[in-house]
C-alpha positions as CSV (number, residue, x, y, z in Angstrom):
1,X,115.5,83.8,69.1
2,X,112.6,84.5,66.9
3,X,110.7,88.0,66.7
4,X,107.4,86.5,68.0
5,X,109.8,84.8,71.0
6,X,111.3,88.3,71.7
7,X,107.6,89.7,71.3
8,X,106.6,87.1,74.8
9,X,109.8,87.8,76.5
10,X,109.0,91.7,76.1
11,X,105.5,91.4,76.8
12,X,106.1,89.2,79.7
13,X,108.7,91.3,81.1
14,X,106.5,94.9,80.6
15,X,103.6,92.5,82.6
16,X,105.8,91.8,85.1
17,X,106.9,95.7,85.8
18,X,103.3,96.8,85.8
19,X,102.7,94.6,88.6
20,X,105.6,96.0,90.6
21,X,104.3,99.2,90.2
22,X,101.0,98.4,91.0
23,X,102.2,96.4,94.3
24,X,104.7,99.4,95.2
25,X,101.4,101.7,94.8
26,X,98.9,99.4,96.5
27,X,101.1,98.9,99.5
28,X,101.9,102.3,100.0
29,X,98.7,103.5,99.9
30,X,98.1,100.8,102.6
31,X,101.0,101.9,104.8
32,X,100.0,105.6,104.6
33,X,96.0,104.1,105.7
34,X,97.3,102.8,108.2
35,X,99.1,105.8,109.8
36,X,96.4,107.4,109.0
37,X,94.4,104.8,111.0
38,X,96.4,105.0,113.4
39,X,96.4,108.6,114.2
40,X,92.8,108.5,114.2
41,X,92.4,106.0,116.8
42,X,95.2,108.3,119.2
43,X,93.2,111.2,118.3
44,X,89.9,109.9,118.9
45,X,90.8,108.5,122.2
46,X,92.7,112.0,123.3
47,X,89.1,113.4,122.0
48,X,87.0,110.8,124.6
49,X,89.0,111.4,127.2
50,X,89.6,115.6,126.8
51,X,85.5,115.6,127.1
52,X,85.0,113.1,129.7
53,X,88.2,112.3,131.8
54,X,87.1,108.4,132.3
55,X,90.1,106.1,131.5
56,X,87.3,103.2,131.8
57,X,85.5,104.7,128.9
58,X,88.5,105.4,127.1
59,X,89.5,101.8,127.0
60,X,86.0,100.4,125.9
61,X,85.8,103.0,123.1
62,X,89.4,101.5,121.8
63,X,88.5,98.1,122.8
64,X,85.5,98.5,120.5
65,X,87.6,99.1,117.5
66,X,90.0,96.3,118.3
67,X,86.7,94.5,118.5
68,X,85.4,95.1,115.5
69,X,88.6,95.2,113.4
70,X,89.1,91.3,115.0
71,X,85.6,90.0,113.9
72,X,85.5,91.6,110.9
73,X,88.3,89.9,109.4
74,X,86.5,86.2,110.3
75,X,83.0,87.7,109.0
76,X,83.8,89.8,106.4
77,X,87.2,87.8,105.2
78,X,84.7,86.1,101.9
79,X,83.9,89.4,100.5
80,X,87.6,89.9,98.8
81,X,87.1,86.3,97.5
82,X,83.3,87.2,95.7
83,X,83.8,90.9,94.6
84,X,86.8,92.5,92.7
85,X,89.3,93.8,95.0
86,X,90.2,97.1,94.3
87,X,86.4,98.3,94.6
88,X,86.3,96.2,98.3
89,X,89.5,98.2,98.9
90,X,88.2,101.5,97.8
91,X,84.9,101.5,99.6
92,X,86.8,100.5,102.8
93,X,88.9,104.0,102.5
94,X,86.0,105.9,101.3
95,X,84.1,104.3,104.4
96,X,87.1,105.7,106.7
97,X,87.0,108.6,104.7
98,X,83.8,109.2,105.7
99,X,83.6,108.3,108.7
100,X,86.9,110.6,109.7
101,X,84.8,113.4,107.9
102,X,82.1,113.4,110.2
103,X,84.5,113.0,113.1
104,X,86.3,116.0,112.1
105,X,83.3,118.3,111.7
106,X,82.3,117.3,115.1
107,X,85.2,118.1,116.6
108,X,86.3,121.5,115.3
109,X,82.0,122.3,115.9
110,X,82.7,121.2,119.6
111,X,80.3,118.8,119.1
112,X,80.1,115.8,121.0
113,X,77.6,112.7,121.1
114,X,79.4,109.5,122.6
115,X,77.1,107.1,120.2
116,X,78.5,108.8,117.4
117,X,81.7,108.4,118.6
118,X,81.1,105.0,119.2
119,X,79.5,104.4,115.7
120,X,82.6,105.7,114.0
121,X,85.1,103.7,115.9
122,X,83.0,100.3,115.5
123,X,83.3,101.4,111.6
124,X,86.7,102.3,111.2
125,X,87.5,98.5,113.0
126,X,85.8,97.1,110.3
127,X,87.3,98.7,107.5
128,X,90.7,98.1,108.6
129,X,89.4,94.2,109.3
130,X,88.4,94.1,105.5
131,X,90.8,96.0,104.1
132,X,94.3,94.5,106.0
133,X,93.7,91.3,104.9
134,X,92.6,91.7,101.0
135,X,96.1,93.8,101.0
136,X,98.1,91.4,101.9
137,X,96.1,88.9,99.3
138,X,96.3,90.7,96.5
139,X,99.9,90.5,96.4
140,X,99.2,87.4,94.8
141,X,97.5,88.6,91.8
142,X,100.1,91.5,91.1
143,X,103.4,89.4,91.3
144,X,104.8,86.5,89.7
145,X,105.5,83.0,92.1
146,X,108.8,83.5,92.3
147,X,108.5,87.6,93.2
148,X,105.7,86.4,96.5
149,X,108.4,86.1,98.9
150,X,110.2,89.5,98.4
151,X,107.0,91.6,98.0
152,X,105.5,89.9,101.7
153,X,108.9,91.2,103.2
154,X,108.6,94.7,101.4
155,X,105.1,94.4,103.1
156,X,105.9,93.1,106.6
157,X,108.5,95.9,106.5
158,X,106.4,98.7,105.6
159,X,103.6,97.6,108.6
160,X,105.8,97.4,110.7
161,X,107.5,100.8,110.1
162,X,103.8,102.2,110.4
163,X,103.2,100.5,113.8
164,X,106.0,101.9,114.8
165,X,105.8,105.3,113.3
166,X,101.8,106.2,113.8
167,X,101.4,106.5,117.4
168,X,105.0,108.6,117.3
169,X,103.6,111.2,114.5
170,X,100.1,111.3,116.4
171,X,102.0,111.7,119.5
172,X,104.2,115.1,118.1
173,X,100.9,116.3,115.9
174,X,98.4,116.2,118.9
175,X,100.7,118.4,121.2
176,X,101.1,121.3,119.2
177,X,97.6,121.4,117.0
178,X,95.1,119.1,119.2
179,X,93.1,116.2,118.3
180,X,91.1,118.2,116.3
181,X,93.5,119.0,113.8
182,X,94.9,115.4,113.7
183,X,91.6,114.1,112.8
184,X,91.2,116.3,109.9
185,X,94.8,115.7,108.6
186,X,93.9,112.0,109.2
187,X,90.9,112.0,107.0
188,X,92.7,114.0,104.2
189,X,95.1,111.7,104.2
190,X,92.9,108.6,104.0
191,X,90.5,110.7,101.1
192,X,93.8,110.7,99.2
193,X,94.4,106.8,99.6
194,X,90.8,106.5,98.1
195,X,91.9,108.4,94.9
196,X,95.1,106.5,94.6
197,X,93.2,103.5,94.9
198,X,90.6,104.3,92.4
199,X,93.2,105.4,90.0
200,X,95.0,101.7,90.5
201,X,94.3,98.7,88.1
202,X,94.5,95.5,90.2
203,X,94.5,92.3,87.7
204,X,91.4,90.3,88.5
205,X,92.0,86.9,90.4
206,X,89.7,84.2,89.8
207,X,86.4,85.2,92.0
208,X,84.4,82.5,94.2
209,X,81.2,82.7,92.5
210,X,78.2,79.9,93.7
211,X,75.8,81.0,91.7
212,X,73.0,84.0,92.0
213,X,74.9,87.0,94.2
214,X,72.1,86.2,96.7
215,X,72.4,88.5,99.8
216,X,70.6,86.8,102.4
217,X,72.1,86.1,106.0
218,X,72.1,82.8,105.4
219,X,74.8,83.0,102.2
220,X,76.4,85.7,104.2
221,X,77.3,82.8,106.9
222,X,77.6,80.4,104.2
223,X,80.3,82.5,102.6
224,X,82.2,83.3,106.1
225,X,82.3,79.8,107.6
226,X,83.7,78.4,104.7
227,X,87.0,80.2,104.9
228,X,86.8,78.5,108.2
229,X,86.2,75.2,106.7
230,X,89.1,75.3,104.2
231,X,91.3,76.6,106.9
232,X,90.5,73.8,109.6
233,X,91.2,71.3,106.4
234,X,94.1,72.2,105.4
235,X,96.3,70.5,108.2
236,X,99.7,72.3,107.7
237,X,97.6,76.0,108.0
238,X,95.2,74.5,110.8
239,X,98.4,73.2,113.0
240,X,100.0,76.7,111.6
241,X,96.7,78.6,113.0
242,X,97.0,76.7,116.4
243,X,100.7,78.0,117.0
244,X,100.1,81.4,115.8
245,X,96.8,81.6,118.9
246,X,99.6,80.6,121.2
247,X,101.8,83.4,120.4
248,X,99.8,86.0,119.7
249,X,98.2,84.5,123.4
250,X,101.6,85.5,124.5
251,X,102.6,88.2,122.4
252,X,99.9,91.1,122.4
253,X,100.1,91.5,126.3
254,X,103.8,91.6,126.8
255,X,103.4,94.8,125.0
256,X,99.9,96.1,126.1
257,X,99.9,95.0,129.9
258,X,103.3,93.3,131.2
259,X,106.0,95.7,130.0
260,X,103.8,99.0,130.7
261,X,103.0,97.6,134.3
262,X,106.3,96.9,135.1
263,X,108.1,100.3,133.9
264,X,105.3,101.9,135.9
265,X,105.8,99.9,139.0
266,X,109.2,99.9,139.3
267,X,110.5,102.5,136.8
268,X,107.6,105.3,137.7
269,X,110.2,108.1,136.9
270,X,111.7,106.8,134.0
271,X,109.2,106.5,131.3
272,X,111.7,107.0,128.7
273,X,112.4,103.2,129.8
274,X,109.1,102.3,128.4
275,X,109.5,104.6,125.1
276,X,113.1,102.4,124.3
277,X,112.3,99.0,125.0
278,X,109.1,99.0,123.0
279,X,110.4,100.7,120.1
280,X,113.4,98.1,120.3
281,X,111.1,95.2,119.0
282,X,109.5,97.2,116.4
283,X,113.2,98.4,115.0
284,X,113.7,94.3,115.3
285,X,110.6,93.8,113.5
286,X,111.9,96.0,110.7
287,X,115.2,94.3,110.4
288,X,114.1,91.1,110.5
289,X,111.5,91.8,107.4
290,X,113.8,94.1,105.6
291,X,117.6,91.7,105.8
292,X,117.1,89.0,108.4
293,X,114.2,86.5,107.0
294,X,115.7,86.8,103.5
295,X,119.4,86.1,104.9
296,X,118.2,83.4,106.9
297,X,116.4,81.7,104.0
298,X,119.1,81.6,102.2
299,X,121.2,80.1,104.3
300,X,119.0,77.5,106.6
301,X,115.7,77.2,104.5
302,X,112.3,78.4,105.0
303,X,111.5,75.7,107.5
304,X,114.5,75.8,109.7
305,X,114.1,80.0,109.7
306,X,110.9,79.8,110.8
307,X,111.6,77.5,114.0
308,X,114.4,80.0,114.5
309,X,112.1,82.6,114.5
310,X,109.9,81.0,117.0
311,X,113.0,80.3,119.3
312,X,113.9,83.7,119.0
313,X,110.8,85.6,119.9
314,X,110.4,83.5,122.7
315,X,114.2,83.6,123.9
316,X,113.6,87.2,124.0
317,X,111.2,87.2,126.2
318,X,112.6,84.5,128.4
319,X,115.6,86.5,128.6
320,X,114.4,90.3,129.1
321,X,112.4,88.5,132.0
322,X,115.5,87.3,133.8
323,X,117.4,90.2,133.0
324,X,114.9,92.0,135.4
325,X,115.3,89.5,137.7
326,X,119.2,90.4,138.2
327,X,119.1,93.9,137.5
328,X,115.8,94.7,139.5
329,X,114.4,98.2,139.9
330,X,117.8,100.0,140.7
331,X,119.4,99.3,137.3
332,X,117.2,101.4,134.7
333,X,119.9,101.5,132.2
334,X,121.6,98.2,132.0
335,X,117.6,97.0,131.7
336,X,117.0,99.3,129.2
337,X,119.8,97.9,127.2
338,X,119.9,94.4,127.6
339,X,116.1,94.8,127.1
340,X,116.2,96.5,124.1
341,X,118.6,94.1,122.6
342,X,116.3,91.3,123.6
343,X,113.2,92.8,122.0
344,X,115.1,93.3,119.1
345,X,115.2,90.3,118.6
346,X,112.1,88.9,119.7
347,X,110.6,91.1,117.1
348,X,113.3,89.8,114.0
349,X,112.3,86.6,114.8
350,X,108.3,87.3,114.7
351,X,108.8,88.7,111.1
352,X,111.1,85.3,110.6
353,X,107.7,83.4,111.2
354,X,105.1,85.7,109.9
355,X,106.6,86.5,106.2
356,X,107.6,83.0,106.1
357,X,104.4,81.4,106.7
358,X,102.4,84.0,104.8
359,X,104.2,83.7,101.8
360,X,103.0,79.1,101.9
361,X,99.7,80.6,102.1
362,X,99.7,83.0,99.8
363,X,101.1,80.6,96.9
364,X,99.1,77.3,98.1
365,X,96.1,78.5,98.6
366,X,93.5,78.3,95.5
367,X,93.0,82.2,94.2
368,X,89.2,81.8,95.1
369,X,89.4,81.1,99.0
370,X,93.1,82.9,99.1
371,X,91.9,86.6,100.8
372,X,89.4,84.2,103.2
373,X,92.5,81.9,104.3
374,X,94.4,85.1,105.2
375,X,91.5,86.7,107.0
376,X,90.4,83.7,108.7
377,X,94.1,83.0,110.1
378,X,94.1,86.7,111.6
379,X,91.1,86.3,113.0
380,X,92.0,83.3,115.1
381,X,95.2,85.0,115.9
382,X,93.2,88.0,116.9
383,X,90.5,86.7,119.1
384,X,93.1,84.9,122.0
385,X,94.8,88.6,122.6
386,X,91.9,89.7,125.5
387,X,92.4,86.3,127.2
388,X,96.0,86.4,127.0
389,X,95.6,89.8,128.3
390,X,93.4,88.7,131.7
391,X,96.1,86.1,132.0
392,X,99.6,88.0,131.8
393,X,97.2,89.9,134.8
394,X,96.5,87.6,136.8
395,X,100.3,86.3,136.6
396,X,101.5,89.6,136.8
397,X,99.5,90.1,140.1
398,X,100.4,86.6,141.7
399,X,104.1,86.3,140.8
400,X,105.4,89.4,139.2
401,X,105.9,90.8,135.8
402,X,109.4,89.3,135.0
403,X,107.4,85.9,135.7
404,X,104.9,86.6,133.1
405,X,107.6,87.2,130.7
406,X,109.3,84.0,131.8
407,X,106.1,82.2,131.1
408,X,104.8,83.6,128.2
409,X,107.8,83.3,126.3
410,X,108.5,80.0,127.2
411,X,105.3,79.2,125.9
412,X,106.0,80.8,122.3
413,X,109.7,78.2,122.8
414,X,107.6,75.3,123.5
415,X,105.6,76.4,119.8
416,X,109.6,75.8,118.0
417,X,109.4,72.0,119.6
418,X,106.0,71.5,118.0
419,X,106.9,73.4,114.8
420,X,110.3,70.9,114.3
421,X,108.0,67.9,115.2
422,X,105.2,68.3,112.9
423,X,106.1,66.9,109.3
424,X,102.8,68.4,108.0
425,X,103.8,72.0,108.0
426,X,107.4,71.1,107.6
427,X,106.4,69.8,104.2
428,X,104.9,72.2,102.8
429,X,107.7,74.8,104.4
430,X,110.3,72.9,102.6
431,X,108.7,73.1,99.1
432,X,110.2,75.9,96.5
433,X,107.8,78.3,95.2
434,X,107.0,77.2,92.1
435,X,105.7,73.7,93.6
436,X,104.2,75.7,96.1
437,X,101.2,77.5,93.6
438,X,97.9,76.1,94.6
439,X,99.5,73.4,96.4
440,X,96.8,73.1,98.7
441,X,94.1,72.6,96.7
442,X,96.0,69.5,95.0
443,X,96.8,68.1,98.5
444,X,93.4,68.9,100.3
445,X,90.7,69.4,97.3
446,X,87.8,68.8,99.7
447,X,88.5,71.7,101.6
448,X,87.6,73.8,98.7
449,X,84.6,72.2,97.9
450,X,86.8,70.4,95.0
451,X,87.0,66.9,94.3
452,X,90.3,65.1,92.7
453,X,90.5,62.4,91.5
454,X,93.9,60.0,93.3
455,X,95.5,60.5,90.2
456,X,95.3,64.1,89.7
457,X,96.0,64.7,93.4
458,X,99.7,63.1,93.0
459,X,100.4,65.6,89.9
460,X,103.3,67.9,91.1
């Protein structure tokens, strides 16, 4: 080996460290934001309702927050792609920063103005909606093809562990100090996150750039629909997009209405039942980013481990469903522990699917359009949770709880047969990583505003 070969290797090798670094600093300043994020939204909803008492108020001043973190990420998902993204990053923490600042001084003052309130939540949604997706994005520019697939596990694993972990800290935090103290240890927390990510050097991707940075509405639009575009043109993530409605359709209220509603109505003095089960899918969740994906892709293949993932999430529900069904209300433990089990895996088998699929975008999708691809798939997923909510309801109400379960899992099921049957996303699935890198703009240029010639398109 020469000395300017060794020179490469070593240089290549010091590159490829850096970006570990960077990623291992990037994502845990993310999955401290998001505690942080978290315990803001627990402690500004304990806030709302220690000064008003009105549940119904309570639940549009969260609901506003879900709203706006939603619809951001389909609005807002193009600014990642035009600007550089460590300062879209950064201003998003300093905006939470902010925004926890003033929150903080108002409640230690004993001041309280609802509009304030509900400026601050509406602006907190949207940072998260900008900043959530660019961090998953920019794992692209930090790590090497064939290092994607790990780092979306490490990631997958650490959100979940905050999911699981934020509401618990808020929870022990608010009981001895008060909301008011949360909200300040919030806010320093995020305000650090801001430093860290202004002391962080994120490698530049290629940014979309049509011209003059015009500001107008119109480009504004422009800029948001076509992530939109590209992501209803690229069949395998359009068909991907489709399945992902139905289970987040199905997922979002098992958690938020049907298991709460049934612990209450037939557990009402045994909320620890609620506590276990819950926590069950998010340990799952863990496990199946941390071991279970990467096990299973070695041994069946990306495809067949993400149609095992979607049989699994909805076998879990399925089964916790009928496990009610025989044990009823006068059998809280053996409920709690075949449910538990069940969740588990429901939850493995969500992260099966999720890290799977993410990492296919991640690598085939061009580095211009890449952070609007991953918005614009989380905002679909996002904006079927209310209706999926009014419908678990309303089947809830008619037939029961363990009937909701029954149906809504079988629903996520019946997304495996359509995932085994469709050769599009199977594909692409199928493809090793380093045939995967911008895959989609060779298979769909037009998406992208591209145009390739037939012979370029059949290059590998």
């Amino acid at each position: 080996m020469t000395a300017e070969q060794r020179t490469t290797e070593g240089g290549a090798a010091e590159t490829a460290r850096t970006g570990v670094r960077n990623f291992a600093l990037l994502q845990a300043t993310g999955f401290f934001g998001s505690m942080a994020t978290r315990c803001l939204e627990i402690a500004v909803a304990w806030w709302v309702l220690d000064r008003t008492g009105d549940d119904a108020l309570l639940g549009i001043v969260l609901g506003l927050g879900v709203a706006a973190d939603v619809l951001s990420r389909g609005a807002l998902g193009w600014v990642g792609d035009r600007f550089k993204p460590q300062q879209v990053i950064l201003c998003c923490f300093l905006v939470s920063a902010g925004v926890s600042g003033v929150l903080t001084a108002m409640a230690f003052a004993g001041v309280y103005h609802l509009w304030i309130v509900l400026i601050g939540v509406s602006l907190l949604g949207i940072s998260l909606g900008v900043r959530e997706p660019l961090l998953m994005s920019t794992i692209r520019s930090l790590m090497d093809t064939s290092a994607v697939a790990g780092a979306v596990r490490v990631r997958s694993a650490m959100m979940s562990l905050s999911s699981f972990t934020g509401p618990v800290v808020a929870g022990m935090l608010i009981g001895p100090l008060g909301y008011s103290a949360v909200l300040g240890a919030a806010c320093a927390v995020v305000a650090v996150c801001a430093v860290l990510i202004a002391a962080l050097r994120v490698p530049e991707s290629d940014l979309h750039d049509d011209g003059a940075r015009d500001s107008g509405f119109s480009v504004w639009a422009s800029e948001a629909q076509a992530g939109f575009v590209a992501i209803r043109r690229v069949v395998p993530e359009w068909r991907l997009a489709m399945l992902t409605m139905v289970v987040d359709f199905a997922l979002f209220p098992v958690f938020a209405v049907v298991i709460p509603v049934l612990v209450a109505a037939h557990y009402p003095d045994q909320t620890w039942v609620l506590s276990i089960v819950e926590s069950a899918f998010a340990v799952g969740m863990i496990l199946g980013s941390a071991v279970l994906a990467r096990k299973s892709n070695a041994l069946l293949g990306r495809r067949r481990t993400v149609l095992a993932g979607f049989a699994a999430l909805g076998t879990g529900f399925v089964g916790t469903g009928l496990l009610f069904s025989v044990t009823g209300p006068s059998m809280p433990v053996s409920f709690t522990a075949g449910g538990s089990v069940l969740l588990a895996l429901s939850g493995a088998g969500l992260c099966m699917v999720t890290i799977n699929t993410g990492t296919v975008r991640l690598l085939a999708t061009p580095s211009a359009f890449r952070n609007r691809m991953v918005a614009a798939a989380s905002f679909l997923s996002g904006i079927v949770m209310p209706l999926g909510s009014v419908s678990s309801g309303l089947i809830s109400r008619a037939s029961g709880e363990h009937w909701a379960l029954l149906v809504l899992g079988a629903a996520i099921c019946v997304c495996a047969v359509f995932a085994s049957r469709d050769k599009a996303i199977g594909r692409f699935l199928d493809l090793p990583d380093e045939q995967l890198d911008e895959a989609y703009l060779r298979e769909f240029p037009h998406a992208f505003g591209a145009s390739t010639s037939p012979t370029e398109k059949a290059q590998p």
